[in-house]
C-alpha positions as CSV (number, residue, x, y, z in Angstrom):
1,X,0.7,-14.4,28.9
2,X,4.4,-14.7,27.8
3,X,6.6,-11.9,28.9
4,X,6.8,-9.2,26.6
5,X,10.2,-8.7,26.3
6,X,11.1,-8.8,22.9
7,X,11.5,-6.6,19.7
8,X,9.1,-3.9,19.9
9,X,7.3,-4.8,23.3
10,X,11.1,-3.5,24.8
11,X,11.8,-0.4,22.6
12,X,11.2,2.2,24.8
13,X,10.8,4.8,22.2
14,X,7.9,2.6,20.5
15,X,6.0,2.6,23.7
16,X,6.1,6.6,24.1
17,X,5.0,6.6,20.7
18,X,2.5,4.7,21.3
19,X,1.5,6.5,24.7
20,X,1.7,9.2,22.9
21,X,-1.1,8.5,19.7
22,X,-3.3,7.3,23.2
23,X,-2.9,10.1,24.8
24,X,-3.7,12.4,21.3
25,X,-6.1,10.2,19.7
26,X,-8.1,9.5,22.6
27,X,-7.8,13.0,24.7
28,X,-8.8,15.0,22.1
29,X,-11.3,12.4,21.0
30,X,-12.7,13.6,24.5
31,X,-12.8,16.9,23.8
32,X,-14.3,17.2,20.8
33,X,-16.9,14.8,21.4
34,X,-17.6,17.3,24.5
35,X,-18.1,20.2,21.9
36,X,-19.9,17.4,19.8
37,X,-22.3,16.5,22.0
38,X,-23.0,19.9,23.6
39,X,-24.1,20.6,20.2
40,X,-26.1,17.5,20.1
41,X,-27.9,17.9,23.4
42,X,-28.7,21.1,22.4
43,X,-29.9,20.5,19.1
44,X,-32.0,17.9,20.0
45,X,-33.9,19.4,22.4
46,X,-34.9,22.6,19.3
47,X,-35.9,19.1,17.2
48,X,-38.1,16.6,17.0
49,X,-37.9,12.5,17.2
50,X,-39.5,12.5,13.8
51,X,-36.5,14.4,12.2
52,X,-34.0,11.7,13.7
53,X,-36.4,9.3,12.5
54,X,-36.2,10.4,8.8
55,X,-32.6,11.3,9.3
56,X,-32.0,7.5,10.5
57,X,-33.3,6.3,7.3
58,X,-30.7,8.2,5.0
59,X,-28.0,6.5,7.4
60,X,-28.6,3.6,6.5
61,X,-28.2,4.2,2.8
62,X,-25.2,6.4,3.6
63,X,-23.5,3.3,5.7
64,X,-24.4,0.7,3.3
65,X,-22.6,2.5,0.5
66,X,-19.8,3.8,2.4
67,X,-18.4,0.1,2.6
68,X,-17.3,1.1,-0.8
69,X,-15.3,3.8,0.3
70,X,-11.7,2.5,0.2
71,X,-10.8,2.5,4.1
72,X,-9.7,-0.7,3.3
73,X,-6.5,0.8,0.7
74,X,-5.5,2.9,3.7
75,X,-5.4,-0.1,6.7
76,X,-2.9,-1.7,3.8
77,X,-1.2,1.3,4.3
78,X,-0.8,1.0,7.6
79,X,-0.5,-2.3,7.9
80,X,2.5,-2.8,5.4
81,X,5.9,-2.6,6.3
82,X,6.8,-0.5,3.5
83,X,5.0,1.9,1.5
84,X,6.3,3.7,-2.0
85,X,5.6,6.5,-3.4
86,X,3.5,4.7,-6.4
87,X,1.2,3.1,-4.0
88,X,-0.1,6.4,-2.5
89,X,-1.1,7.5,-5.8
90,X,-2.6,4.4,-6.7
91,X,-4.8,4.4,-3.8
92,X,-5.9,8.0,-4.2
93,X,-6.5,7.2,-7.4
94,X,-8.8,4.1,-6.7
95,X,-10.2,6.3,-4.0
96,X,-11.7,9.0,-6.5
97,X,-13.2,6.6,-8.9
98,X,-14.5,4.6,-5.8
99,X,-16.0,8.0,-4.4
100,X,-16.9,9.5,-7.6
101,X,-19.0,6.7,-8.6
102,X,-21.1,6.2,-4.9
103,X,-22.1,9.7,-5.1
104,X,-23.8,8.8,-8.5
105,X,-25.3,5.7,-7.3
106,X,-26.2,7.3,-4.3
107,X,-27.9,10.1,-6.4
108,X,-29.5,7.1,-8.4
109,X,-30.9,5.5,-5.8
110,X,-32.9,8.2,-3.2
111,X,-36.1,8.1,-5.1
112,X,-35.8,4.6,-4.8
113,X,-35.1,4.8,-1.4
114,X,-38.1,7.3,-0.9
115,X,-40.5,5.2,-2.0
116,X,-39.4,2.2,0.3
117,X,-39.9,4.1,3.3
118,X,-42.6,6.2,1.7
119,X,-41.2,9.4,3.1
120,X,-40.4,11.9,-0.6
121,X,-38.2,14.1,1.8
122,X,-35.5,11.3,2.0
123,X,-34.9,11.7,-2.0
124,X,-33.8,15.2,-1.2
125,X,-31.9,14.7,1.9
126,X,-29.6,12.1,0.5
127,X,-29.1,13.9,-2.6
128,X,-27.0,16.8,-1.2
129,X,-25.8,14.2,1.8
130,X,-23.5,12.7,-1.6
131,X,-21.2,15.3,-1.7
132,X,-19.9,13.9,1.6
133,X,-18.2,10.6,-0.5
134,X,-16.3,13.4,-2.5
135,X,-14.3,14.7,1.0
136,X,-13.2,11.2,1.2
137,X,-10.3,10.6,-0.8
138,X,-8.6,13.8,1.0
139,X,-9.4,12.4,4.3
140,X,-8.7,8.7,4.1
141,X,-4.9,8.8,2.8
142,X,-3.3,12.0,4.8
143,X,-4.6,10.2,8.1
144,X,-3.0,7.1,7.1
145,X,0.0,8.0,6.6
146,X,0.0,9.7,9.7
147,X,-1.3,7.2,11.5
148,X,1.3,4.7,10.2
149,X,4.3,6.8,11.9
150,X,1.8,7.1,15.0
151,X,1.6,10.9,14.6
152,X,-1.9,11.4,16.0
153,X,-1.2,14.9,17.1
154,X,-2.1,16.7,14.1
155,X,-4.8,15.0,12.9
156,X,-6.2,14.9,16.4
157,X,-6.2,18.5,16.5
158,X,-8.3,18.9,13.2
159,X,-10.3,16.8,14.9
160,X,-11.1,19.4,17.6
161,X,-10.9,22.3,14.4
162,X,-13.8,20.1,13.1
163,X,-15.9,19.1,15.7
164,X,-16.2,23.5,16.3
165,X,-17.5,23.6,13.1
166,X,-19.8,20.9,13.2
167,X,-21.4,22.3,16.4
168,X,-21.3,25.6,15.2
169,X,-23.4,24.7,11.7
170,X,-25.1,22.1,13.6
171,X,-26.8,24.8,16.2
172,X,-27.3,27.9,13.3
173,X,-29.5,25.8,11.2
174,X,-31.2,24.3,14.0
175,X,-32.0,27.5,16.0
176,X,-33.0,29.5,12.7
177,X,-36.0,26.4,12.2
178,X,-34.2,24.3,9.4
179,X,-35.1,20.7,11.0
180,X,-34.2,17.8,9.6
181,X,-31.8,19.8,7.0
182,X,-29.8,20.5,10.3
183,X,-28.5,16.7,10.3
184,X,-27.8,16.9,7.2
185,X,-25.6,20.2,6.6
186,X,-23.9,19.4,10.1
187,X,-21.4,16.3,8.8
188,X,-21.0,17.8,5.1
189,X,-19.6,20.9,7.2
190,X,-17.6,18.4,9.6
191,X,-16.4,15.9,6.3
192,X,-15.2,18.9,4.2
193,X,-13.3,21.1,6.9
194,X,-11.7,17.6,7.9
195,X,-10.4,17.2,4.5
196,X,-8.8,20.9,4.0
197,X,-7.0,20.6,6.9
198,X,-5.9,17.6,6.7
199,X,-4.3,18.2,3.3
200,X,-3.0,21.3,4.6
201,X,-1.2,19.7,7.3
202,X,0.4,16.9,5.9
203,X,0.7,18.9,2.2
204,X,-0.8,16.2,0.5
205,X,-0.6,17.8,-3.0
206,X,-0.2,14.3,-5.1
207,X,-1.3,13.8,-8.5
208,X,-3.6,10.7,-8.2
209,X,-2.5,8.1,-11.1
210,X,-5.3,5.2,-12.9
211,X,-2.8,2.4,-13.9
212,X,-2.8,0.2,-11.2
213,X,0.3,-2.0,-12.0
214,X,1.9,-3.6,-9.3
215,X,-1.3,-2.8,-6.8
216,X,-2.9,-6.1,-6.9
217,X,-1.6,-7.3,-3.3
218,X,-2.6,-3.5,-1.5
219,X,-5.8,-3.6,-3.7
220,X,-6.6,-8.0,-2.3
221,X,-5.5,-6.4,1.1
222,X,-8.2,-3.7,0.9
223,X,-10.7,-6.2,-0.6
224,X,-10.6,-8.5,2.1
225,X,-11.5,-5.3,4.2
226,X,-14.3,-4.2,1.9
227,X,-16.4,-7.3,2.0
228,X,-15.7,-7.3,6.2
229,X,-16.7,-3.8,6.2
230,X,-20.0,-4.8,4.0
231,X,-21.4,-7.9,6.1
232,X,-20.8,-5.1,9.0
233,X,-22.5,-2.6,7.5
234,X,-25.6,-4.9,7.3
235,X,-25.3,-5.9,11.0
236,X,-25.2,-2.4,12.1
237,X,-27.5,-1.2,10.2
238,X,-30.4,-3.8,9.6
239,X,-32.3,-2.8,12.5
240,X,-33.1,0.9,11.2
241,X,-33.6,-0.6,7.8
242,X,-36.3,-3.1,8.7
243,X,-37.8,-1.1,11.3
244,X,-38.2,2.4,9.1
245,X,-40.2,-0.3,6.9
246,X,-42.4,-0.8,10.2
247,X,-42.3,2.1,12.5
248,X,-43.8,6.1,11.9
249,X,-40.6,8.3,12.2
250,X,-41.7,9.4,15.8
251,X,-41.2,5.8,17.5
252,X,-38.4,5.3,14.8
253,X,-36.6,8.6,16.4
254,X,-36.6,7.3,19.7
255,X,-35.2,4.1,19.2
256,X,-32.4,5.5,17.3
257,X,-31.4,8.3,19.8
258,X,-31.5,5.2,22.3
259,X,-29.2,3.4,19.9
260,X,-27.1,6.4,19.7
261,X,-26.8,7.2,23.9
262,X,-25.9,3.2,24.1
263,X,-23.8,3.2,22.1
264,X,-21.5,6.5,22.6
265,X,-18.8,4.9,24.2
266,X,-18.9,1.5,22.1
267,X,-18.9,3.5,18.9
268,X,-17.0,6.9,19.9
269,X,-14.0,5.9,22.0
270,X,-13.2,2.4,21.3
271,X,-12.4,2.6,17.3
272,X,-10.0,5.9,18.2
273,X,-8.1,3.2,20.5
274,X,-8.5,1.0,17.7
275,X,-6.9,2.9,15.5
276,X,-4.2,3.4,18.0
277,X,-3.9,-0.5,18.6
278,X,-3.9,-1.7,14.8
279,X,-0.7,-0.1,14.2
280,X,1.0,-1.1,17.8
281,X,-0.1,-4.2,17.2
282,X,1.0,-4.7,13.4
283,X,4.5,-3.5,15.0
284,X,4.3,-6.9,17.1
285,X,3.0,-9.5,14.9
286,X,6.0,-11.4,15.0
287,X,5.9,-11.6,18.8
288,X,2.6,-13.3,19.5
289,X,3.4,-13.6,23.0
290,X,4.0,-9.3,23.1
291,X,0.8,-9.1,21.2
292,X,-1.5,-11.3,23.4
293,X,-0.1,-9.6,26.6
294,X,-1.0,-5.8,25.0
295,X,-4.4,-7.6,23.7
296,X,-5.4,-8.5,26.9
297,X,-4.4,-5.9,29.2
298,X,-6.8,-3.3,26.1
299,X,-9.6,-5.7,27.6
300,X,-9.1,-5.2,30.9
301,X,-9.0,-1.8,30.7
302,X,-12.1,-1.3,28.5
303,X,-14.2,-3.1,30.7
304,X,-13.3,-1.9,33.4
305,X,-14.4,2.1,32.0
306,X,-17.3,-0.1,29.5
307,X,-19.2,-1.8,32.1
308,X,-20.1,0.4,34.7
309,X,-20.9,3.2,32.3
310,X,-23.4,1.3,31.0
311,X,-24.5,-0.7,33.7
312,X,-25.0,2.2,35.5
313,X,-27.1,3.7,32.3
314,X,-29.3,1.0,32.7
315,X,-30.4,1.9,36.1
316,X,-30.7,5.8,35.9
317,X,-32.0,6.0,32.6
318,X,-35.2,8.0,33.0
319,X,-33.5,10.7,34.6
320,X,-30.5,10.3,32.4
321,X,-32.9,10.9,29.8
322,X,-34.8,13.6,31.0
323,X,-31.6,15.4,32.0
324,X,-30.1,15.0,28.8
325,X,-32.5,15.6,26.6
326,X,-35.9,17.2,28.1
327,X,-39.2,16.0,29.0
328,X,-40.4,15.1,25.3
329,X,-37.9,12.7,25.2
330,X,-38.7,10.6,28.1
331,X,-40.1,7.4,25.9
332,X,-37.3,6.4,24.9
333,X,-35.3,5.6,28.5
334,X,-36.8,2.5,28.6
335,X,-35.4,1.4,25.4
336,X,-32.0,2.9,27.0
337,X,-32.3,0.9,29.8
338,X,-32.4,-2.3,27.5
339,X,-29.9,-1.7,25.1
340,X,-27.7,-0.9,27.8
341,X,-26.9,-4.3,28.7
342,X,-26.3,-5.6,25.4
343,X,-23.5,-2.7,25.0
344,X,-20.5,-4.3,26.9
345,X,-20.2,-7.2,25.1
346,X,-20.7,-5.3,22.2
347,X,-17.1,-3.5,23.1
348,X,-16.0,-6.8,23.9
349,X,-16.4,-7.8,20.2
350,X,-15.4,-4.8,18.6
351,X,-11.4,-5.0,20.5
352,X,-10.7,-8.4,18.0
353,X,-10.6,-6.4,14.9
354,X,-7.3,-4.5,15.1
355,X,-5.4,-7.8,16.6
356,X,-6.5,-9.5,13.9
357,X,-6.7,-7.3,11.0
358,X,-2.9,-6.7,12.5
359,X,-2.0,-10.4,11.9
360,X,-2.6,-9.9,8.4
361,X,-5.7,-12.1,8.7
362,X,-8.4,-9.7,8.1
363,X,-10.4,-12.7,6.6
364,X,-11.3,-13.5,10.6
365,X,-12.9,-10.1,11.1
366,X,-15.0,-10.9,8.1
367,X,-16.1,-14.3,8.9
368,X,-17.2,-12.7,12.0
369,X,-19.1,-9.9,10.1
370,X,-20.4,-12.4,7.7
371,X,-22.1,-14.5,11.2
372,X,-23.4,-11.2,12.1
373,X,-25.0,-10.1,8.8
374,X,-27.1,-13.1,9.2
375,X,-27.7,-13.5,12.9
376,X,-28.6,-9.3,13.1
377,X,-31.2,-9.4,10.3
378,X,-32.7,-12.5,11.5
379,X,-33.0,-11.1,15.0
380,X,-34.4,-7.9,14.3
381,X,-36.9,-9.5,11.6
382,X,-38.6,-11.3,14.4
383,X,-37.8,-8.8,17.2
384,X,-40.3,-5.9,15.4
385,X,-43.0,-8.3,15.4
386,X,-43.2,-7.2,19.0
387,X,-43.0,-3.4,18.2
388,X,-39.5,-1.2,19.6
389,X,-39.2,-3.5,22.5
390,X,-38.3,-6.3,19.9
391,X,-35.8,-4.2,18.2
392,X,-34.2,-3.4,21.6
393,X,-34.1,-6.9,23.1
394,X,-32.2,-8.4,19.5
395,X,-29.5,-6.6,20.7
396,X,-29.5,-8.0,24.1
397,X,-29.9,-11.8,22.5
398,X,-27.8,-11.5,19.3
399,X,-24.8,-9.4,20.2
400,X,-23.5,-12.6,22.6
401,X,-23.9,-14.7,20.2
402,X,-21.6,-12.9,18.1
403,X,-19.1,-12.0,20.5
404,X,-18.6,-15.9,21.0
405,X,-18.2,-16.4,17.6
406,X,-15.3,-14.0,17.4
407,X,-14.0,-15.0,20.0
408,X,-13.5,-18.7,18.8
409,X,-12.3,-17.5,15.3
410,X,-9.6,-15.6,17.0
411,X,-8.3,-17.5,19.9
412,X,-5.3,-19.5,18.1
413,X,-4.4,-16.4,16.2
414,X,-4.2,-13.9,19.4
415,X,-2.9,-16.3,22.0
416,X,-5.6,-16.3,24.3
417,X,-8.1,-18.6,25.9
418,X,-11.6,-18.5,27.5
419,X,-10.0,-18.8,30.6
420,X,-8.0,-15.7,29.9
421,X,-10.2,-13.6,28.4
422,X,-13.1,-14.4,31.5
423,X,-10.2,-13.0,34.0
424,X,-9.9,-9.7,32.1
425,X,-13.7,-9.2,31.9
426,X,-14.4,-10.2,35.2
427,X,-13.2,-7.2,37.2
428,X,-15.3,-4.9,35.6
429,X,-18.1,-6.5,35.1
430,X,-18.7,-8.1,38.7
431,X,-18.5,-5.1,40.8
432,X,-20.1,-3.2,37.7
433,X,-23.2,-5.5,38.4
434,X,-22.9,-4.8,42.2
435,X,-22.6,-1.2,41.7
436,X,-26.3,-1.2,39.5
437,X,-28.1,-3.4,42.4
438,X,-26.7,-0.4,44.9
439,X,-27.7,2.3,43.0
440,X,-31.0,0.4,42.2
441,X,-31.8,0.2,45.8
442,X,-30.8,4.2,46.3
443,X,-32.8,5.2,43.6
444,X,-35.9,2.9,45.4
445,X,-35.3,4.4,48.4
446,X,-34.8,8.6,47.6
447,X,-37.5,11.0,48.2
448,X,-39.1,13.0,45.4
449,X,-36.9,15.8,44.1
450,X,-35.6,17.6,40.7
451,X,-34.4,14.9,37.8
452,X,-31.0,16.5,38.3
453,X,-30.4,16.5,41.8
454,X,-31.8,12.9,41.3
455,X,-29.3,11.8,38.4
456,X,-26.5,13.6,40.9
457,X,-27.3,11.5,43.4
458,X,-27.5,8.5,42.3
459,X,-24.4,9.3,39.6
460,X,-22.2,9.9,42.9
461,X,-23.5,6.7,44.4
462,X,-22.4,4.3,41.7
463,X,-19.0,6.0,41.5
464,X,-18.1,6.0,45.0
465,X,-19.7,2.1,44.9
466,X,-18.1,1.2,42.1
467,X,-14.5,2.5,43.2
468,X,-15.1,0.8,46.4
469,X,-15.9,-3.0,45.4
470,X,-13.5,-2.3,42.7
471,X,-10.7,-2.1,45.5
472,X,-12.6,-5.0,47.6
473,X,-13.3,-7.3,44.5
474,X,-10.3,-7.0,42.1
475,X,-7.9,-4.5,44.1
476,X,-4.9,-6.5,42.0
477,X,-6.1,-5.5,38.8
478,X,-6.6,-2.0,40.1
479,X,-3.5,-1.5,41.3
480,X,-1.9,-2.9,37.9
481,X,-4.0,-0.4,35.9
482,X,-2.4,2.2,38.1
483,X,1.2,0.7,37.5
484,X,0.4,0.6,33.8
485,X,-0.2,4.4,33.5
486,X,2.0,6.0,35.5
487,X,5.0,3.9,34.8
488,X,6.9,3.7,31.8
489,X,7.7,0.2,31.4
490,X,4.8,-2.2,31.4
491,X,4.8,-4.3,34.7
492,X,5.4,-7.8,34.3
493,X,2.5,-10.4,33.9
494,X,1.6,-12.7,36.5
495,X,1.3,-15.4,34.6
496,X,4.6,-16.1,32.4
497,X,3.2,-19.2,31.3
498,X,-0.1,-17.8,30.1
499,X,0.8,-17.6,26.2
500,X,1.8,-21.4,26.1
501,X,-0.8,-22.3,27.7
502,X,-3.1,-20.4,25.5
503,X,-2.4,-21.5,22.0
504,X,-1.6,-25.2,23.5
């Protein structure tokens, strides 16, 4: 990569900023996701599979009509260099109608949605689940202009004010017998304590206005977003729709509680760094050498915490499950154990959107949705003709597929090449893969004892194997993460030439 030492990539008070939203964004993303999933673990062992089964069906519906949201009015926010005061009250304007109106579709459309899975509770559930689109607008636009000065301390610590709530609703109703109604009241009480506090915080008191005059390149912007968000809202979320169609809520349950363990990190940390990197980056769109170098080094990083998380899911997942979430549990691990693999390159994919939505070309993150909204489908159509197994292994044979496909759309526009992008994986993953086979062989060889002692045991293993071959294997790269952290200028690249070479 070419030597970042231009424009932004040398202001030193940009990269403290930018330290800074990390360190906020993602540390107390830590935290609360703790208090999150305390909640979680302990809700789920009061409840049943089936009520995560029924609950995963009015996701789907919730997802698919949440693409309507306007997220995409506050990334043009962010993304443009300069925002007046008219825009902001065209988008929240835009925002309530677009809100207003999904909760009236939404309303519209349970019995319908009933009567596809055949399950009459659903109606109910995703009746009151509406009033979550009407938080929205006092969410989406206080964040983002937060999040366009890089000031992720405040709403990070709503985040945390939040997540106690959640957890707190989330275990009342469950302990006092509520069931499925628990998933439900949970994120209405998470959505609408966001949004007081968030217009609290940043006094958002701003009268919304309908004439949209002047909008048209913030609302083309935000549309390009909206039809990328769609096409990945059907690639995320075929798999539940086609298999609620298929599956008794019991078996459905597992699978998605698999889906959601595999998936914590991918879907839990990553975006929060996202939302970190869209604006860094969009600061150093016109230094494509900069914004390569930055891209590149997020890889590295990522799969170097990515890949031996889940690798090493994959080969403790029955006590992993049995510790986590109890004995009546333990059918799904070996779902766990499969989706596990599929999960790192599923990170992989996800790191392309903010570089590219940042390089104003947000049309490449939907021509990669777009592939995926017919690959997924396809996939999982033919993968539950062999039952949950099916469903698990699409992931494992599609997500690839996809990554490659990004990865080609985005090459020229990032600055990178294959070449590049296999040095920054391979770290992680290569002594990621040699840490599994050794705690494989551990596990094979251990005497009986308690799951936990068992999950300790084999946890310890992989992280004193994985630290060691990562010091044999890729010692460089270790030793440049370490640099990167505790220094506060970004070390130099080894490879000055790398840029040219990648967009030549």
């Amino acid at each position: 990569m070419g030597n970042p030492t231009s424009s932004a990539a040398t202001d030193g008070n940009f990269g403290n900023r930018v330290r800074s939203a990390v360190f906020w964004r993602s540390g107390t993303q830590i935290l609360a996701q703790i208090i999150a999933w305390g909640a979680t673990l302990a809700v789920i062992r009061i409840l049943d599979p089936s009520d995560y089964g029924i609950f995963a069906m009015t996701q789907v519906i919730l997802v698919f009509l949440s693409f309507l949201n306007g997220y995409g009015l506050a990334s043009s926010i962010i993304q443009s260099e300069k925002v007046e005061p008219i825009r902001i009250r065209q988008a929240f304007g835009m925002l309530l109608l677009l809100n207003g109106g999904i909760a009236i579709l939404q309303l519209l459309l349970a019995p319908v949605a009933a009567e596809y899975y055949r399950q009459p509770i659903i109606a109910d559930l995703l009746r009151v689940q509406a009033l979550i689109y009407l938080a929205t607008p006092f969410m989406v636009l206080p964040e983002a202009l937060l999040t366009r000065e890089l000031e992720f301390k405040k709403p990070a610590i709503i985040n945390l004010i939040s997540a106690v709530v959640g957890a707190v609703t989330a275990l009342y109703f469950a302990w006092n017998g509520y069931g499925v109604w628990t998933l439900v009241y949970a994120p209405l009480a998470i959505f609408w304590s966001r949004a007081i506090c968030l217009v609290i915080a940043v006094k958002f008191f701003v009268l919304p206005t309908f004439n949209f005059k002047g909008a048209g390149a913030m609302f083309g912007f935000g549309a390009t977003l909206l039809a990328s968000h769609l096409f990945w809202t059907i690639q995320s979320q075929s798999d539940i729709f086609i298999a609620g169609r298929f599956l008794d809520p019991h078996s459905l349950g597992l699978y998605a509680e698999a889906l959601f363990l595999t998936t914590i990190f991918a879907a839990k940390f990553v975006p929060p760094l996202n939302e970190v990197a869209f604006p860094a980056y969009s600061r150093l769109q016109s230094d494509l050498s900069a914004l390569s170098w930055s891209f590149m080094k997020a890889v590295r990083l990522i799969m170097l915490i990515s890949c031996p998380l889940y690798m090493g899911m994959m080969v403790t997942a029955g006590p992993l499950v049995e510790t986590l979430f109890g004995q009546k549990w333990l059918e799904m691990a070996p779902f766990v154990a499969i989706l596990a693999l599929a999960m790192p390159v599923m990170t992989l994919q996800i790191l392309f959107t903010p570089a590219n939505n940042a390089l104003g070309r947000p049309q490449v993150t939907a021509q990669t949705n777009m592939f995926g909204a017919v690959l997924m489908p396809i996939t999982f159509l033919i993968g539950i003709q062999y039952g949950v197994y099916g469903l698990a292994w699409g992931w494992v044979i599609a997500f690839p597929l996809l990554t490659i496909f990004t990865f080609l759309l985005s090459r020229e526009h990032i600055g990178i090449s294959a070449w590049d992008l296999a040095k920054a994986v391979w770290p992680g993953l290569s002594a990621s893969a040699a840490m599994a086979a050794i705690v494989y062989l551990v596990d094979q060889m251990l005497p009986e004892m308690s799951v936990y002692a068992r999950l300790a045991v084999l946890v310890a293993t992989g992280g004193l194997a994985y630290a060691g071959l990562l010091f044999v294997l890729a010692r460089e790269t270790l030793m440049e993460i370490i640099q990167l952290i505790l220094r506060r200028k970004a070390p130099e690249p080894t490879e000055p030439s790398e840029a040219k070479t990648a967009t030549s």
